[in-house]
TORKOL-4160 file (C-alpha; in steps of 0.2 Angstrom, whole numbers, padded with zeros to 4 digits, m for minus):
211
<pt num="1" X="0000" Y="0000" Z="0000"/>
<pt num="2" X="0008" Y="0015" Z="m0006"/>
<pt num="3" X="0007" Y="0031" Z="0006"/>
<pt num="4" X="0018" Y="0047" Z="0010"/>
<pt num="5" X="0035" Y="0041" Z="0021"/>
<pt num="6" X="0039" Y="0059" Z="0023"/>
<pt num="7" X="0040" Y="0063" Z="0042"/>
<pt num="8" X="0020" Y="0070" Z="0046"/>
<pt num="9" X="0026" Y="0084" Z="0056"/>
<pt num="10" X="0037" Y="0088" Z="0041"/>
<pt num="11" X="0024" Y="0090" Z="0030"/>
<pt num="12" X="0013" Y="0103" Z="0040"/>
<pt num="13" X="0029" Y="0113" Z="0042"/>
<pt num="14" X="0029" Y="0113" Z="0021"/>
<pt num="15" X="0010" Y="0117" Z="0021"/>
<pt num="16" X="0011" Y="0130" Z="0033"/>
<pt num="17" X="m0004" Y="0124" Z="0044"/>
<pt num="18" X="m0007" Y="0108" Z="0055"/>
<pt num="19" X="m0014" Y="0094" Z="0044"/>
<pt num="20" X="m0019" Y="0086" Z="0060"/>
<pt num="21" X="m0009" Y="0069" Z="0051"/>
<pt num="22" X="m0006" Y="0063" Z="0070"/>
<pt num="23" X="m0022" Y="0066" Z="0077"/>
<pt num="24" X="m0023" Y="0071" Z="0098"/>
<pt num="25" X="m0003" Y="0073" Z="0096"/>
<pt num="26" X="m0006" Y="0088" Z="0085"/>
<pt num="27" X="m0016" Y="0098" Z="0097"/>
<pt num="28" X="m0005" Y="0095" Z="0111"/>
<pt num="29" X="0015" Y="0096" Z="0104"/>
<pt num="30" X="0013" Y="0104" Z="0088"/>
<pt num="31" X="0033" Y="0109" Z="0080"/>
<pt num="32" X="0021" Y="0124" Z="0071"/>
<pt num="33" X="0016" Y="0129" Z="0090"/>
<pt num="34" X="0036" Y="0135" Z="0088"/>
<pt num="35" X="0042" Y="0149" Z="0082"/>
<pt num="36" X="0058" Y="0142" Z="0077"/>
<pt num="37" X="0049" Y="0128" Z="0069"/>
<pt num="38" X="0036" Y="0139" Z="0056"/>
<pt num="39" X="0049" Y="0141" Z="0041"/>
<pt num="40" X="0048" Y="0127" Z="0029"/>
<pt num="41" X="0058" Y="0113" Z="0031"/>
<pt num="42" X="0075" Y="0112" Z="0024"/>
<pt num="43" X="0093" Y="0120" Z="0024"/>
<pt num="44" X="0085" Y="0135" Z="0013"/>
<pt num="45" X="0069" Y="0137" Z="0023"/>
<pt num="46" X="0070" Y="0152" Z="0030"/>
<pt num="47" X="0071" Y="0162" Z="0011"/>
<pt num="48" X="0058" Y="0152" Z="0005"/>
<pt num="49" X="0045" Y="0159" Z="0017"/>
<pt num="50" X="0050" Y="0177" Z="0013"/>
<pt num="51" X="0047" Y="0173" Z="m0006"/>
<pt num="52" X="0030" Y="0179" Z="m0013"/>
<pt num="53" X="0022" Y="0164" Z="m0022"/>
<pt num="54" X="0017" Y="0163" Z="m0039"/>
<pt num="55" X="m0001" Y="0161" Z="m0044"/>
<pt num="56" X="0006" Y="0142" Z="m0052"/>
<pt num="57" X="0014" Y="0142" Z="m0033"/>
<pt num="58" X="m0001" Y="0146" Z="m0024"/>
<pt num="59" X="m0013" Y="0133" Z="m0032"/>
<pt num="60" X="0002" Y="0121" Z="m0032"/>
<pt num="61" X="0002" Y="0123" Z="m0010"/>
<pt num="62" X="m0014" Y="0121" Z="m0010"/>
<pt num="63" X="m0016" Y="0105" Z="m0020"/>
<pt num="64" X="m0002" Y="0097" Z="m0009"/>
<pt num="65" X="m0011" Y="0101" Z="0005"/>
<pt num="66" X="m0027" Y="0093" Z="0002"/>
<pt num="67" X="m0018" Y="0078" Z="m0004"/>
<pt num="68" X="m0007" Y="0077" Z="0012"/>
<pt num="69" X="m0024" Y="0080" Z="0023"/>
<pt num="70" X="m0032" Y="0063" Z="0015"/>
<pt num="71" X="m0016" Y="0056" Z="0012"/>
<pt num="72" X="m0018" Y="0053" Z="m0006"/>
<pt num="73" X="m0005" Y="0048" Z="m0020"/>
<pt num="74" X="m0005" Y="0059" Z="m0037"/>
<pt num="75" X="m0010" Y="0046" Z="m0047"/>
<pt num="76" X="m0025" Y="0042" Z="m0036"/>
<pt num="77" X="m0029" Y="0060" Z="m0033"/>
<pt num="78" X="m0028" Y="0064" Z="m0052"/>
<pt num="79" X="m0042" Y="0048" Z="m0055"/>
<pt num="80" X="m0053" Y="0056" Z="m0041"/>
<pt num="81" X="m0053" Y="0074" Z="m0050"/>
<pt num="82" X="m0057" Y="0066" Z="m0068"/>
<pt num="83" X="m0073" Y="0055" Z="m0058"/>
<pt num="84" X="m0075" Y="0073" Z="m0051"/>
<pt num="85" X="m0076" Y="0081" Z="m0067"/>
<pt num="86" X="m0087" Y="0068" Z="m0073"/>
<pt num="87" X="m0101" Y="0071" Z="m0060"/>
<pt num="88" X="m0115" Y="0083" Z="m0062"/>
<pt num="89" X="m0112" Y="0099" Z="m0050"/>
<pt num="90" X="m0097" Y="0110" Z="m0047"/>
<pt num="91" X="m0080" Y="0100" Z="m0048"/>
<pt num="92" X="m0072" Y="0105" Z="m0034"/>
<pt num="93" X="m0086" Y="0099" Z="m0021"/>
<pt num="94" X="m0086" Y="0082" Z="m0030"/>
<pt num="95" X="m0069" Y="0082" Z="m0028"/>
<pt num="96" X="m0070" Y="0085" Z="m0008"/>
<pt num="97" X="m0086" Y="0072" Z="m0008"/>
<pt num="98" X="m0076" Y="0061" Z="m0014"/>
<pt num="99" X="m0063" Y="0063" Z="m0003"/>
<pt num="100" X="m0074" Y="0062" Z="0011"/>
<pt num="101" X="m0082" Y="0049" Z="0007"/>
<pt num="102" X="m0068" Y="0036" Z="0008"/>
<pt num="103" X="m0071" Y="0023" Z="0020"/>
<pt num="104" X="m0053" Y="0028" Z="0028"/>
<pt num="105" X="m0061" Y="0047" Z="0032"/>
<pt num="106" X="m0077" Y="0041" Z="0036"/>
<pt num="107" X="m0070" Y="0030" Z="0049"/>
<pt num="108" X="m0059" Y="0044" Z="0056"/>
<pt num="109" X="m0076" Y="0056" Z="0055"/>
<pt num="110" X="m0085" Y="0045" Z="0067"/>
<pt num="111" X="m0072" Y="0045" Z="0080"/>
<pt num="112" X="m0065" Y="0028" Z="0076"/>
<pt num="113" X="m0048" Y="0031" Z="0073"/>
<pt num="114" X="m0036" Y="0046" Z="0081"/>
<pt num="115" X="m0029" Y="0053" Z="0064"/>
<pt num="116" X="m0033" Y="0046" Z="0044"/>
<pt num="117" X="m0016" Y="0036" Z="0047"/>
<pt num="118" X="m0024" Y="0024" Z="0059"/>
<pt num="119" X="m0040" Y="0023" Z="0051"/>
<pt num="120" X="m0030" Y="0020" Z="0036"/>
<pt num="121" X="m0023" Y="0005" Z="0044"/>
<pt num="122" X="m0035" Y="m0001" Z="0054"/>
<pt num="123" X="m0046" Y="m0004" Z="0037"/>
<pt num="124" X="m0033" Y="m0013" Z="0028"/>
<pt num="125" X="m0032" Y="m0025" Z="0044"/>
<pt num="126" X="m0049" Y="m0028" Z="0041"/>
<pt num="127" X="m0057" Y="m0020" Z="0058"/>
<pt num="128" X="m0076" Y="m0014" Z="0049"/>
<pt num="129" X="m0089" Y="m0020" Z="0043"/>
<pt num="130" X="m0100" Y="m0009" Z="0029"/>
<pt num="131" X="m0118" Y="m0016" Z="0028"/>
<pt num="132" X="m0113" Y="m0031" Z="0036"/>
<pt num="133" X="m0099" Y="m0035" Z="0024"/>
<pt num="134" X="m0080" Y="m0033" Z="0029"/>
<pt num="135" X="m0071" Y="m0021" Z="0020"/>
<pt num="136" X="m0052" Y="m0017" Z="0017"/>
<pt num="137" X="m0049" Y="m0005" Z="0006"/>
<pt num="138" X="m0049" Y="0012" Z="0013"/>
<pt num="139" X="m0052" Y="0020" Z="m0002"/>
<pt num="140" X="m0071" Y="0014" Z="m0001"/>
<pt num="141" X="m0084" Y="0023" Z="m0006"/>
<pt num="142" X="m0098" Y="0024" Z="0005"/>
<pt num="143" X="m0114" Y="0031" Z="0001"/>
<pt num="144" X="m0129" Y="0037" Z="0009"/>
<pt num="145" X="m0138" Y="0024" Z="0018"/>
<pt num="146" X="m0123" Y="0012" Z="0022"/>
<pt num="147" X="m0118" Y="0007" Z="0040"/>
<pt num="148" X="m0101" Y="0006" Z="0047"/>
<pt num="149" X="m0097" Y="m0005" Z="0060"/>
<pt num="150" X="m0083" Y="m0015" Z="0069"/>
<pt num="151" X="m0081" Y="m0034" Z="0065"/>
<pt num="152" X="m0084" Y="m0043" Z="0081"/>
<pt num="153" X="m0068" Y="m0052" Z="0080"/>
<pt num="154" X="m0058" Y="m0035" Z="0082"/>
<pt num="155" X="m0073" Y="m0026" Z="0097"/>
<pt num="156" X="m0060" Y="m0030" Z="0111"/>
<pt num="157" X="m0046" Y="m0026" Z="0104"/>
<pt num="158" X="m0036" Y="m0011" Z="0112"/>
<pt num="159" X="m0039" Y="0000" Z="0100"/>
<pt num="160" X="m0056" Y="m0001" Z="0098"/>
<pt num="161" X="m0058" Y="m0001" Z="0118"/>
<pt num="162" X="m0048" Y="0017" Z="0116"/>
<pt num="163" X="m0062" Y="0021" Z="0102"/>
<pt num="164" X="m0075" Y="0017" Z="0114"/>
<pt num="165" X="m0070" Y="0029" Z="0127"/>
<pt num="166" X="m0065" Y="0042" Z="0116"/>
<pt num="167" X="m0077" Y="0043" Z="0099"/>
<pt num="168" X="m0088" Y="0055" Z="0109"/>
<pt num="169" X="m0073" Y="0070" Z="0112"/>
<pt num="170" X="m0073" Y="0073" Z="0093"/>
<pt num="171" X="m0088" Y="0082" Z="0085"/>
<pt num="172" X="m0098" Y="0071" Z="0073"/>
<pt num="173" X="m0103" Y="0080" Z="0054"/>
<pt num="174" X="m0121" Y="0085" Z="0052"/>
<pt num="175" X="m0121" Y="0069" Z="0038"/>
<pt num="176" X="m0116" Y="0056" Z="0050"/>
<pt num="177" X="m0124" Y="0046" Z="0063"/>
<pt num="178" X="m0116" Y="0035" Z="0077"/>
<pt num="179" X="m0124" Y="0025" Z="0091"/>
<pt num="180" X="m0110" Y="0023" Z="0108"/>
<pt num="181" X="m0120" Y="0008" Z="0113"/>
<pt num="182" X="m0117" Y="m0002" Z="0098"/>
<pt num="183" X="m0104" Y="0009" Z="0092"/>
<pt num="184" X="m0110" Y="0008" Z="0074"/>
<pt num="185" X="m0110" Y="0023" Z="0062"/>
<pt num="186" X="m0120" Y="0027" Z="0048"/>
<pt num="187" X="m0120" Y="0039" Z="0034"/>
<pt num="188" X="m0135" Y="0051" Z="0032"/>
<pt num="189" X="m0131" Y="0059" Z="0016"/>
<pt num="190" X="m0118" Y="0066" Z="0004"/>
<pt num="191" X="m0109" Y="0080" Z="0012"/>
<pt num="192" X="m0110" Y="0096" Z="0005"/>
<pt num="193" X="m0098" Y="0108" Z="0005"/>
<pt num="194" X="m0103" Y="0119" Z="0019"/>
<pt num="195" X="m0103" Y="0102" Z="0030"/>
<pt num="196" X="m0085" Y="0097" Z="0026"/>
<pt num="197" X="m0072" Y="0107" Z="0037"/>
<pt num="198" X="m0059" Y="0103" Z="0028"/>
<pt num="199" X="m0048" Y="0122" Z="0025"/>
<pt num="200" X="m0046" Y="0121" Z="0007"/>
<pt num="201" X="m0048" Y="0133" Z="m0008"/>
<pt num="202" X="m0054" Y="0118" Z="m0021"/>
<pt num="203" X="m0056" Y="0129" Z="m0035"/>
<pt num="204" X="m0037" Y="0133" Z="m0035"/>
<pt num="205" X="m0034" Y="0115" Z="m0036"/>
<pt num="206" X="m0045" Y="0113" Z="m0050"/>
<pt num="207" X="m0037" Y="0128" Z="m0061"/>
<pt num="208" X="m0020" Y="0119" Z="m0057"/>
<pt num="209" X="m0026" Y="0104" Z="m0067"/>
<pt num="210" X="m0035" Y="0115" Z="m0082"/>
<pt num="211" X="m0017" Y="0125" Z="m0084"/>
């Protein structure tokens, strides 16, 4: 399974903004928290941040950074843009939709998983169950009506115990549903834009791919 190597904390630094790749860990020791730390990585960090970006450079960022957010490969991220340009609607809300709709972020949504990595992984180990059925391909799509759950041969694990305790800390999106008890999620609806917090200019991305 191909996935970024590049250190996490590394990658915010580039972005400029916490990516929130590490989950809790992010809120608490953050290296953007210090002010040594806010240049971009790299012996010639510091004059790069006093450069002024290009137009090309500024949609550029900003593709990189939704890509790093649902740790997404380009070749992977190129096929969901052409599915997005496909759809009926505005591109660049499809895009997200898309993007949101992987079971990976879904999982991590619902308070299953601390960050997209361990949701990630915990798909490919086969840990849940999508109407029923085990899944483990975190590039899933869901769609509106399906069912999330945990396999019983993985409710006692460690991590799902963690989960238990924890799912509620996290707020849940408008278009999903999630019952403690039997700590099964549900997906209400497709996302729209204004329910998907995600910081990101989409359009940019989109006029980076028409250039």
């Amino acid at each position: 399974m191909a996935t970024n190597s590049d250190p996490r904390c590394r990658q915010c630094r580039r972005e400029g903004v916490k990516l929130f790749l590490k989950g809790e860990k992010c809120i608490r020791h953050c290296t953007l928290d210090k002010e040594k730390r806010k240049k971009p990585p790299g012996m010639h960090g510091s004059t790069v941040v006093q450069k002024k970006l290009t137009e090309y450079g500024v949609q550029l960022r900003e593709k990189q950074k939704l890509r790093r957010i649902y740790r997404v490969l380009e070749t992977q991220f190129r096929n969901y843009l052409a599915e997005a340009e496909r759809r009926r609607g505005v591109t660049g809300e499809n895009l997200l939709q898309l993007l949101e709709l992987r079971l990976d972020n879904v999982v991590y949504r619902l308070g299953l998983a601390g960050s997209r990595a361990q949701a990630r992984q915990m798909v490919s180990h086969r840990f849940f169950t999508v109407n029923g059925r085990r899944v483990n391909i975190p590039s899933y799509q869901v769609r509106a009506g399906d069912t999330i759950g945990i396999h019983e041969s993985k409710s006692q694990t460690g991590i799902v115990k963690e989960a238990r305790e924890k799912w509620h800390t996290r707020p849940l999106p408008d278009w999903l549903e999630f019952n403690g008890t039997d700590m099964v999620g549900k997906v209400l609806a497709v996302p729209s834009r204004d329910q998907i917090d995600t910081d990101i200019q989409e359009q940019l991305i989109v006029e980076f791919y028409s250039r």
